[in-house]
C-alpha positions as CSV (number, residue, x, y, z in Angstrom):
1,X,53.7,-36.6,30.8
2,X,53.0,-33.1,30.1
3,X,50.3,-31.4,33.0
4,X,48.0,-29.0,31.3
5,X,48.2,-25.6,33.5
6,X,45.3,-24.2,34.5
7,X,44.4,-20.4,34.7
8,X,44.6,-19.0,37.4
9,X,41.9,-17.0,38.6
10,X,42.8,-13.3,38.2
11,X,43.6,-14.6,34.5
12,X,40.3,-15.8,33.7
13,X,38.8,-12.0,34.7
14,X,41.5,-10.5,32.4
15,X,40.4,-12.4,30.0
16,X,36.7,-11.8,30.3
17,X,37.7,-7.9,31.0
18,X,39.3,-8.1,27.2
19,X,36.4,-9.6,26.0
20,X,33.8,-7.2,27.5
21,X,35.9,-4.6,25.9
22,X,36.0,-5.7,22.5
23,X,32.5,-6.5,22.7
24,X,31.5,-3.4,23.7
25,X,33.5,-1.6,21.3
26,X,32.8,-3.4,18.4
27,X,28.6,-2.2,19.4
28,X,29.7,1.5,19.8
29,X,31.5,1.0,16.4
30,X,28.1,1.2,14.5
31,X,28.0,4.8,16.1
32,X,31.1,6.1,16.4
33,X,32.1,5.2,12.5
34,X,29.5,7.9,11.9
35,X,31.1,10.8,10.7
36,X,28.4,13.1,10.2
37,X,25.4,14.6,12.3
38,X,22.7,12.7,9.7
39,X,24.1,9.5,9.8
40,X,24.8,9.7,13.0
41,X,20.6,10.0,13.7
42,X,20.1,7.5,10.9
43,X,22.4,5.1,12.6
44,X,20.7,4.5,15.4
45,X,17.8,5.3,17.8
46,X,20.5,4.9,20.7
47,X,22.7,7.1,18.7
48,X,23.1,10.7,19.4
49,X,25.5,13.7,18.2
50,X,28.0,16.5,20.2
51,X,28.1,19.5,18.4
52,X,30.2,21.0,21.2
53,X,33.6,23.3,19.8
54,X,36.6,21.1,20.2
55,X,35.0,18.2,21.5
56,X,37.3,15.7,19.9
57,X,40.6,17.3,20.8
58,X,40.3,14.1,23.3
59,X,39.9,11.8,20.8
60,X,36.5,11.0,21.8
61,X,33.8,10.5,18.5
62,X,31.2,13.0,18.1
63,X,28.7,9.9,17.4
64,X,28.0,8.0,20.3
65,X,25.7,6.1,22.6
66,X,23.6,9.0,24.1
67,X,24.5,7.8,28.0
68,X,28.4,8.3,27.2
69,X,27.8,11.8,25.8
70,X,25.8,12.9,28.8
71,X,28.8,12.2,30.3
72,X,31.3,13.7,28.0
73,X,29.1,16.0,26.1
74,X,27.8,19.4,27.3
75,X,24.0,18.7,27.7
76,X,22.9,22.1,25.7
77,X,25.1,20.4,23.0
78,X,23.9,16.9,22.0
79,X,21.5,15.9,19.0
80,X,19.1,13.2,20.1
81,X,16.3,13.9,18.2
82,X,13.1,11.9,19.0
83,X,10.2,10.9,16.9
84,X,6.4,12.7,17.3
85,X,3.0,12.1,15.8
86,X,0.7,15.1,15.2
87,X,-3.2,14.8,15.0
88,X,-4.2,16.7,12.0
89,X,-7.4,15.7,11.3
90,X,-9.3,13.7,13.9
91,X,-13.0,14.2,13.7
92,X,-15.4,11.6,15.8
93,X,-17.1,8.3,14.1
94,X,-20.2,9.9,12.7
95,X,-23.9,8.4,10.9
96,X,-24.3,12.3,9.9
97,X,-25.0,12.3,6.5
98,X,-24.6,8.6,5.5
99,X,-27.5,8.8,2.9
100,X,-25.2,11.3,1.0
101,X,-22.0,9.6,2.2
102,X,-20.6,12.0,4.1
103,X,-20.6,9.7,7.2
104,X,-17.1,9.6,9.1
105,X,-16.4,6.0,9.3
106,X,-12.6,6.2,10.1
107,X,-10.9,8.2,12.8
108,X,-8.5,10.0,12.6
109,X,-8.6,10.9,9.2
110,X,-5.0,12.3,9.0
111,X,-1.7,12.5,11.0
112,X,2.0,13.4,10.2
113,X,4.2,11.4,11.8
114,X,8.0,12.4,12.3
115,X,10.9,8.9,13.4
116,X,14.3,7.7,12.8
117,X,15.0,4.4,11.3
118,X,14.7,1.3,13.3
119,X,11.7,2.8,15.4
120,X,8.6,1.9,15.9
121,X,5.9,4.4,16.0
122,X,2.7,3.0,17.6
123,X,-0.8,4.6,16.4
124,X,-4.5,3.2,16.9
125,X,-7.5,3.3,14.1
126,X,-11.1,3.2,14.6
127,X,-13.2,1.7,12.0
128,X,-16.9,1.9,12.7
129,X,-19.7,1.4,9.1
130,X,-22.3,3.6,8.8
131,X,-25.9,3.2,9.1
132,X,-28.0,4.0,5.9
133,X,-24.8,4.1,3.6
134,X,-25.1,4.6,-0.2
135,X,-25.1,1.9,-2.1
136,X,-24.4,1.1,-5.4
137,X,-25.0,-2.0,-7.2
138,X,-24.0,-2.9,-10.7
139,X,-25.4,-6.4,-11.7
140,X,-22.5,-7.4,-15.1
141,X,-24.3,-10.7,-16.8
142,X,-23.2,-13.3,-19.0
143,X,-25.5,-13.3,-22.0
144,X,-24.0,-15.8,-24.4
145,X,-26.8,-18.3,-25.5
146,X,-26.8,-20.9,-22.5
147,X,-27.8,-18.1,-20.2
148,X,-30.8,-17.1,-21.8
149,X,-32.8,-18.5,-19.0
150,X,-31.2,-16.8,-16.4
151,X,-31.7,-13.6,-17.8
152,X,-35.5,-14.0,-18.1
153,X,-35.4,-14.7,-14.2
154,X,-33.5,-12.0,-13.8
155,X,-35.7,-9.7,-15.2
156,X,-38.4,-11.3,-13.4
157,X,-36.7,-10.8,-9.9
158,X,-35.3,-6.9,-11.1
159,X,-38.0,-5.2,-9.1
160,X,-37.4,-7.7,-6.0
161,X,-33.9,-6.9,-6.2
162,X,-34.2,-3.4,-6.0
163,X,-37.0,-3.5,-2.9
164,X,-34.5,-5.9,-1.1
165,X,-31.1,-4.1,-1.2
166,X,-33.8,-0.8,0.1
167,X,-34.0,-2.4,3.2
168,X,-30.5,-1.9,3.9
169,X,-30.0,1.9,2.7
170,X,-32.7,4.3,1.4
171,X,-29.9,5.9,-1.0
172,X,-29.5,3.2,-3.8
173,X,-28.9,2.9,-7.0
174,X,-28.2,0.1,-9.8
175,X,-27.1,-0.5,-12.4
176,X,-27.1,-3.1,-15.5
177,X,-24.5,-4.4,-18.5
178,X,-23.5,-7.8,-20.6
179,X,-20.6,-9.8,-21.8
180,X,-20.2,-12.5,-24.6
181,X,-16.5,-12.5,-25.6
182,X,-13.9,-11.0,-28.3
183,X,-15.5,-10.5,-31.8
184,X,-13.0,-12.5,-34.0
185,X,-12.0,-16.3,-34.6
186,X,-11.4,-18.6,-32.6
187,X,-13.9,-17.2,-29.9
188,X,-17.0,-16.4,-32.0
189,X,-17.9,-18.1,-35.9
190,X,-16.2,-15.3,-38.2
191,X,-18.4,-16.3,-40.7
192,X,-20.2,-13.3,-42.1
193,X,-23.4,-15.0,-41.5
194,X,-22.8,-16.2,-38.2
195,X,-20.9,-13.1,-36.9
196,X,-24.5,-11.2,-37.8
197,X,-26.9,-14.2,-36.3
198,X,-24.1,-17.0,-34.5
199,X,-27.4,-18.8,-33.3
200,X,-31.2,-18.8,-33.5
201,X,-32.8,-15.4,-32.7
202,X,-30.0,-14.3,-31.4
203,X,-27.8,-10.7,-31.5
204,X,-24.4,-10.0,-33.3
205,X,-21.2,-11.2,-30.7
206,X,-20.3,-8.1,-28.8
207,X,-17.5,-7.4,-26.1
208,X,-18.9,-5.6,-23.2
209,X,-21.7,-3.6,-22.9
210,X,-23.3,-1.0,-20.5
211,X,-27.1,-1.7,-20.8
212,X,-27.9,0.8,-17.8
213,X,-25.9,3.6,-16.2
214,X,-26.2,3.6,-12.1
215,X,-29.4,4.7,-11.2
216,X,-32.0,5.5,-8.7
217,X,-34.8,4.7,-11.5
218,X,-34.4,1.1,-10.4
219,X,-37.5,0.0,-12.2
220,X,-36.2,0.6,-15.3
221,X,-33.7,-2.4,-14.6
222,X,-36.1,-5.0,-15.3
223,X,-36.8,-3.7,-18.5
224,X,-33.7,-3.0,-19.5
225,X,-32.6,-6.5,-19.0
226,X,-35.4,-8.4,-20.6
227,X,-34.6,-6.5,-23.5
228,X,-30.9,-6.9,-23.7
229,X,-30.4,-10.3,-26.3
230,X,-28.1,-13.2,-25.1
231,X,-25.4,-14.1,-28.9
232,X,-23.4,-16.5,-29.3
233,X,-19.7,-17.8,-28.9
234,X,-17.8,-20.5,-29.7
235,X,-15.1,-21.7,-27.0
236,X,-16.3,-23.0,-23.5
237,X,-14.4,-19.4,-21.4
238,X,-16.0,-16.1,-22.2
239,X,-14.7,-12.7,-22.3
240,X,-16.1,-11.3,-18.5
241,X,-12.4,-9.9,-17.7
242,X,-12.5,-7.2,-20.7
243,X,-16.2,-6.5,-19.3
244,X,-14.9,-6.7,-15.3
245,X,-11.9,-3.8,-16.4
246,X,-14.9,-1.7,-18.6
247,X,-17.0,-1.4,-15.7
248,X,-14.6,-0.9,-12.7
249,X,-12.2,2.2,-14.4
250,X,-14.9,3.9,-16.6
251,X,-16.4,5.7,-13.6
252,X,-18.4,8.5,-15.4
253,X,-20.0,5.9,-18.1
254,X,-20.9,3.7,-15.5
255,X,-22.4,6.2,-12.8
256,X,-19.9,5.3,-9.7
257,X,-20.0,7.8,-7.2
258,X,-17.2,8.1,-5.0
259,X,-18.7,7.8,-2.0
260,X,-20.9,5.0,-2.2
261,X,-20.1,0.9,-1.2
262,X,-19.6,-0.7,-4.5
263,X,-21.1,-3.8,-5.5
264,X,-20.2,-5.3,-9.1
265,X,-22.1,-8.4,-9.1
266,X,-20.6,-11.1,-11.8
267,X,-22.9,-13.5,-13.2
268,X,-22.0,-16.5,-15.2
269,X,-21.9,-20.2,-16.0
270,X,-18.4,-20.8,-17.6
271,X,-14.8,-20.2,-17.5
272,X,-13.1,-17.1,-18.4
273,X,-10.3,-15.9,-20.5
274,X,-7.2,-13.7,-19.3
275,X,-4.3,-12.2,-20.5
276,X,-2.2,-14.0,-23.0
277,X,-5.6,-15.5,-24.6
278,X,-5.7,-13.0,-26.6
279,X,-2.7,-14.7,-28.7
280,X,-5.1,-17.1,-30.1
281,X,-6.8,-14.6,-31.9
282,X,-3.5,-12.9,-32.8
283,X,-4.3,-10.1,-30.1
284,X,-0.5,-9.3,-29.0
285,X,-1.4,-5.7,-27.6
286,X,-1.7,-6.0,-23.8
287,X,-4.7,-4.4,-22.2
288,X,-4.1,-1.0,-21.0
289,X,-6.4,-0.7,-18.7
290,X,-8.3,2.2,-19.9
291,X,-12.0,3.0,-20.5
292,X,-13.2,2.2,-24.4
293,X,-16.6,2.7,-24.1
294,X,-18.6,4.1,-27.3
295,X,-21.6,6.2,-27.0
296,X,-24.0,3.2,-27.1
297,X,-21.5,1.7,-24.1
298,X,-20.3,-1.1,-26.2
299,X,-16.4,-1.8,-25.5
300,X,-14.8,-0.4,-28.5
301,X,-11.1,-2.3,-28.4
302,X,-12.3,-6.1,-27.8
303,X,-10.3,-7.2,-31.0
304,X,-7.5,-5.3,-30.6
305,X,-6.7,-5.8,-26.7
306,X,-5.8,-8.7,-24.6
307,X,-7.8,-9.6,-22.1
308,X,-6.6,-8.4,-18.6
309,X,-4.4,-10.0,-16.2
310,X,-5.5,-10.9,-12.7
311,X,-3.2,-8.5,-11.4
312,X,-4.4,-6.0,-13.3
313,X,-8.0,-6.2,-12.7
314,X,-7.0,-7.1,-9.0
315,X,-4.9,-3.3,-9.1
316,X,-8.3,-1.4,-10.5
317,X,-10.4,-3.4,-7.6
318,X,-8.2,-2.3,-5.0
319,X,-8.0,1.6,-6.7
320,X,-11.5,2.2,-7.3
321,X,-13.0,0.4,-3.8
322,X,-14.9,-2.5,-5.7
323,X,-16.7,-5.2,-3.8
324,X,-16.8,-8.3,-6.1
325,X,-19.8,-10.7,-6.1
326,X,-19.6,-13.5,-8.2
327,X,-22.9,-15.3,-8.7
328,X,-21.6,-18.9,-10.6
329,X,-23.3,-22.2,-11.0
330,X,-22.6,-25.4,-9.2
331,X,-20.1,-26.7,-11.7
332,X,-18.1,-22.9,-11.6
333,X,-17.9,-22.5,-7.8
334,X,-14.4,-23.9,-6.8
335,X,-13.1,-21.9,-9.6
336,X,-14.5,-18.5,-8.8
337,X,-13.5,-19.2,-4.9
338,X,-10.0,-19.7,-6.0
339,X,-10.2,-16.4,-8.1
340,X,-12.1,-14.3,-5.1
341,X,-9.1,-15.3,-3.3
342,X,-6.9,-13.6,-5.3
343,X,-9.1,-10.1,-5.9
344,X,-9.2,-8.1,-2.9
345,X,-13.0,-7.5,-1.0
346,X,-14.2,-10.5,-3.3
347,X,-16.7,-13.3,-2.3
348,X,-18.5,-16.1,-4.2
349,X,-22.2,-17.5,-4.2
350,X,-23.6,-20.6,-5.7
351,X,-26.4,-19.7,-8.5
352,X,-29.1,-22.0,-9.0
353,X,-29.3,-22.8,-12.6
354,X,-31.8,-20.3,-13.8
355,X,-30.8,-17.1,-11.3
356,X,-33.8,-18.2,-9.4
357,X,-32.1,-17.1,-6.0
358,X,-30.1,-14.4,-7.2
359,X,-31.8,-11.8,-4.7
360,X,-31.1,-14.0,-1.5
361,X,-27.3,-14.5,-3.3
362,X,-27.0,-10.7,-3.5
363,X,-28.1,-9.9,-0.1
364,X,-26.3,-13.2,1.4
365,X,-22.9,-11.9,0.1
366,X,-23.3,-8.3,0.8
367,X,-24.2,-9.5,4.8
368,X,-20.7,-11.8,4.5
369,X,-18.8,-8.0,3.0
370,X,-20.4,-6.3,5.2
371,X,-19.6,-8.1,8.6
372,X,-15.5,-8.2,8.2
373,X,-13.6,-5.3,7.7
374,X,-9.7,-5.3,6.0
375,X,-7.4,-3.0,6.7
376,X,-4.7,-2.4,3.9
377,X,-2.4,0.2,2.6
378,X,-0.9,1.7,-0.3
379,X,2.8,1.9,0.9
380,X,4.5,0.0,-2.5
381,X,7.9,0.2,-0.4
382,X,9.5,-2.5,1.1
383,X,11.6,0.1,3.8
384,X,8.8,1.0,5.4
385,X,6.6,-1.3,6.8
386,X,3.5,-1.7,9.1
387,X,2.1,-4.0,11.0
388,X,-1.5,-4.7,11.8
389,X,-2.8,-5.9,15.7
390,X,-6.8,-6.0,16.7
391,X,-8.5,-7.9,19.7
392,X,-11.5,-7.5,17.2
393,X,-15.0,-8.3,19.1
394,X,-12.9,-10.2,21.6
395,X,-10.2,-9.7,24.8
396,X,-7.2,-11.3,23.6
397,X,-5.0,-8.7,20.7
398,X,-3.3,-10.4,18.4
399,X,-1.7,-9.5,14.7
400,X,-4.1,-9.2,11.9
401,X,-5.7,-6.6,9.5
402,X,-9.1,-8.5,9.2
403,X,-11.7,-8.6,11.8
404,X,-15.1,-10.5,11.4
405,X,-18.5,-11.0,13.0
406,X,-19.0,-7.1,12.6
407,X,-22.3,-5.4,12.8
408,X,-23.7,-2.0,11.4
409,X,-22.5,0.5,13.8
410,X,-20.3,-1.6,15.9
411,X,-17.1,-0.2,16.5
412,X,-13.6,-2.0,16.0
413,X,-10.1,-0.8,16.6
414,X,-6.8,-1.5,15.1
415,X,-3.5,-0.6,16.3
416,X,-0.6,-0.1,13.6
417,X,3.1,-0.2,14.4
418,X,4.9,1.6,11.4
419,X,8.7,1.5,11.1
420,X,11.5,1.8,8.0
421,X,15.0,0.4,7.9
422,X,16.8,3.1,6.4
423,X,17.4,6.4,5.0
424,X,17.0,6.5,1.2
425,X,20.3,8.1,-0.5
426,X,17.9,10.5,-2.5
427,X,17.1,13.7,-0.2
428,X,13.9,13.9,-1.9
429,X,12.3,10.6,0.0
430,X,12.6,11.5,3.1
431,X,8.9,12.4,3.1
432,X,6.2,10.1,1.8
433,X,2.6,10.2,1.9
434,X,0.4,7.2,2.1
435,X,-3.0,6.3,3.0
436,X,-4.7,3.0,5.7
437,X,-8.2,2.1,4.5
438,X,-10.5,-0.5,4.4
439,X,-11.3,-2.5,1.3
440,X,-14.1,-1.7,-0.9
441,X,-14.8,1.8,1.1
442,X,-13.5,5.1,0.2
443,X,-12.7,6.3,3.6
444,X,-9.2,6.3,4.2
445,X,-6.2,7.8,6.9
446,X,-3.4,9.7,5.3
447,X,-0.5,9.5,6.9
448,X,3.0,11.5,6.2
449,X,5.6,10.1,7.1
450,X,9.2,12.2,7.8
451,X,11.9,10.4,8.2
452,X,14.4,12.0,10.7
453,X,17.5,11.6,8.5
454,X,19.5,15.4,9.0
455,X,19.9,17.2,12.2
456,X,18.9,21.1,12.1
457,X,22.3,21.8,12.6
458,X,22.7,20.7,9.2
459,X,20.4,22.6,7.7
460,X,21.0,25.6,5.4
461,X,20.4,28.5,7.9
462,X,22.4,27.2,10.6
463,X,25.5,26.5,8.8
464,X,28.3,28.9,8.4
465,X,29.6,28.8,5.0
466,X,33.1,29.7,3.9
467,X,33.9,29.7,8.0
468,X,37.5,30.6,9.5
469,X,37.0,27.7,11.5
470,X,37.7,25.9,8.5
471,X,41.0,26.6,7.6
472,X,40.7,30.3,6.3
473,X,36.7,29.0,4.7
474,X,37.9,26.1,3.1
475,X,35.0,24.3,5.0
476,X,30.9,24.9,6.0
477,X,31.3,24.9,9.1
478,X,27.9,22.9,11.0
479,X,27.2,20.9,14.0
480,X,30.4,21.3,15.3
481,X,32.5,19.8,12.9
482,X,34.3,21.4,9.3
483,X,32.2,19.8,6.1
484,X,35.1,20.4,3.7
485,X,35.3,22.1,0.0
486,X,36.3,20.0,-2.4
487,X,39.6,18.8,-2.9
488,X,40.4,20.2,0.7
489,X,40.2,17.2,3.8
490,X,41.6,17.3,7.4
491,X,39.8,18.0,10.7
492,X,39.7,21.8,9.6
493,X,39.9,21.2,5.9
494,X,44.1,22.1,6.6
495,X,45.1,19.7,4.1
496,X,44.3,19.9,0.3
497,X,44.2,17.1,-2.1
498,X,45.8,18.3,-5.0
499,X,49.4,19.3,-2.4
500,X,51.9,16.9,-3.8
501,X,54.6,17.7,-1.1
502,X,56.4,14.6,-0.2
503,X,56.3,15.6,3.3
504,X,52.4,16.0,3.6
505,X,52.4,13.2,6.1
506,X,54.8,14.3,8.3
507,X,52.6,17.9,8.4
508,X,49.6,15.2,9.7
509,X,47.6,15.5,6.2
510,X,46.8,12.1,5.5
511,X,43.1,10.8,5.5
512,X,42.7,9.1,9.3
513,X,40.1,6.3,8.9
514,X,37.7,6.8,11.4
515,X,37.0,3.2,12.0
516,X,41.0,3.0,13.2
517,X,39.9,6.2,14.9
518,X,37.4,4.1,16.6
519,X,39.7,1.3,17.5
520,X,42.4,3.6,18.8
521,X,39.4,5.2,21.3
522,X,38.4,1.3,22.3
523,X,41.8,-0.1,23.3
524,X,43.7,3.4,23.6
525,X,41.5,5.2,25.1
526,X,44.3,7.0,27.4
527,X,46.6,8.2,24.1
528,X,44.3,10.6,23.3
């Protein structure tokens, strides 16, 4: 019967000894198999560079764990670079000048920020809304046939509108515009007759159409409704998306000032079409999200675009700082809720059948926009990223973007961890510019970002160029190591490529794998 033997003690610490070892060395690895100064500071945080003369005549890598080069490294000599953030624009929360909108309702406004990958940069931002802010309100309506009540209350209610949305800011202005749909079969009668009169008393089918520009005149909105017609159409969804894309990116037709909260209220009782409709009318061109506005301000393109996407109108939202309201009937709600989901500062309110509430409505949904604030971005890169974290109104931080329960002047503060993976092969994004803000306001924090991917020693006016450290200036010669010309290799460029001498090896020119190298350093460390 054969006795298994059992270790004895001082092998059992052997072993774990070997296993330390390899486990160690295989962590340094990801540092020493750097074989320049940049990717040496790109590698790691815990990485850092000797540019100290001669320092590898010992075999020891120029790339290592900081703590062994303090060790090995003379201390005037080692590239450890660490990340900063500079203030450079940080002016207080301010109500000065709301009614123009030259409040400051983010702080700070602007900071560069300098880290290597795999860092986290920590920063806080203060949000605080203004008192008396500008407000602009554009009211976009629904004026095929069944809405033809609706628009008669509207009118009614115009003036009571306009007094209601004063109590909140004494700098408003609003605005007024229509939809029906896309003037060509199968969404409107193209019979000659019908496309001039598709129901009783009723106007020719339009598009889109801006009835009022943005304005402090507010009286003249009553009028300007009652006296826009309703038309006609013939399938159930109607055309509001090519109107919603008119009146967000046609800034100058429309009157949006830039800084200003934006209200587009939405007003209808049906469906509505989006991109790819368009194909049943044989419209294969896809919208291109421009302003086609004639000098009447009727949309001049309905039959030859398609209708948006939700993407698209989604994108122009989130570019021009639009609030969405949409005012629906009963029967529309769950749809419009599913779509204000997907549209970015959007909410939806229940209209009663004839618009009779549509001032409570307005102000209603403006209070529910109003008492949240979203913090968002405009990265569009997926290696740098940043993360949101707020204790809101309460005690307890946790992550989120979105606080709620917010008040007029009532301060809330966010803080943002920022960090990227990598260094991007192309030179030329190292540094990028991007911008925090809060949805549907124009205030916003730019931040620049540098990412620490080449040591100064690398940089042009500290190299030496042609250097007789190099092999005679076969090399640049830069943080303490030869960058070799081409066709030339070697630890002083000694050996060249194109040398077809059949004892090159035995001379010691033969490209040495630094990750060997490495190996040789972990379990030989007494060769070299």
């Amino acid at each position: 019967m054969n006795k298994h033997k059992i270790p004895s003690f001082r092998n059992i610490i052997g072993i774990i000894f070997i296993i330390h070892t390899i486990f160690e060395g295989v962590i340094c690895n990801n540092c020493h198999s750097k074989e320049t100064c940049g990717q040496c500071i790109a590698e790691s945080a815990l990485c850092a560079w000797c540019t100290q003369e001669n320092f590898s005549v010992n075999g020891a890598p120029r790339c290592d764990f900081l703590t062994t080069l303090k060790e090995t490294c003379n201390a005037s000599d080692i590239v450890a670079p660490e990340g900063s953030l500079r203030l450079i624009k940080d002016m207080s929360l301010s109500d000065k000048g709301a009614k123009e909108g030259e409040a400051i309702q983010i702080k700070p406004q602007e900071i560069r920020i300098r880290l290597r990958p795999n860092t986290v940069q920590k920063f806080t931002v203060e949000f605080r809304q203004a008192v008396d802010y500008p407000i602009d309100l554009y009211y976009l309506m629904d004026l095929s046939n069944s809405m033809a009540d609706d628009k008669e209350k509207l009118a009614k209610l115009g003036n009571q509108l306009a007094e209601e949305m004063k109590t909140i800011t004494t700098n408003f202005k609003l605005g007024f515009g229509s939809f029906v749909d896309k003037t060509v079969a199968p969404y409107v009668n193209s019979h000659p007759d019908k496309l001039k009169e598709p129901c009783p008393k009723c106007a020719a089918p339009y598009g889109f159409r801006n009835n009022m520009r943005l304005s402090s005149k507010t009286r003249e909105f009553a009028s300007k409704v009652e006296n826009a017609p309703v038309s006609g159409n013939l399938d159930a969804p109607e055309g509001g998306f090519d109107a919603l894309m008119q009146v967000i990116v046609c800034k100058e037709d429309i009157g949006w000032r830039n800084k200003s909260r934006k209200l587009l209220v939405f007003s209808t009782d049906n469906a509505f079409h989006y991109a790819g409709d368009g194909k049943l009318g044989g419209i294969i061109v896809p919208n291109d999200e421009k302003c086609h506005l004639d000098k009447k301000g009727y949309y001049t393109m309905s039959a030859e675009l398609d209708y948006p996407s939700l993407s698209q109108i989604n994108r122009q939202i989130r570019d021009h700082k639009i609030n969405m309201i949409f005012a629906v009937t009963s029967d529309q709600v769950n749809l419009y809720e599913m779509l204000s989901k997907r549209l970015a500062g959007s909410s939806t309110g229940k209209l009663e059948n004839d618009s009779s509430n549509v001032v409570d409505l307005v102000r209603q949904q403006y209070d529910k926009i109003t008492s949240a604030v979203e913090m968002t971005d405009d990265i569009g890169d997926s290696n740098i990223r940043l993360s949101y974290y707020s204790s809101c109104l309460g005690d307890r931080k946790e992550q989120t973007n979105i606080c709620r329960g917010l008040k007029v002047g009532k301060n809330v503060t966010f803080e943002v961890n920022l960090e990227y993976a990598f260094c991007p092969q192309d030179p030329s994004e190292w540094t990028r510019t991007f911008h925090i803000f809060p949805v549907g306001l124009h205030d916003q924090l730019t931040i620049t970002l540098e990412m620490m991917c080449e040591c100064e020693c690398e940089q042009s006016r500290n190299e030496e160029a042609f250097s007789p450290k190099c092999s005679e200036g076969n090399g640049t010669f830069e943080c303490g190591i030869c960058n070799c010309n081409a066709q030339r290799y070697g630890k002083e460029c000694e050996c060249d490529a194109s040398d077809t001498d059949p004892f090159m090896e035995v001379k010691g020119c033969f490209k040495y794998s630094s990750f060997f190298h490495s190996l040789h350093y972990i379990f030989f460390p007494l060769v070299f």
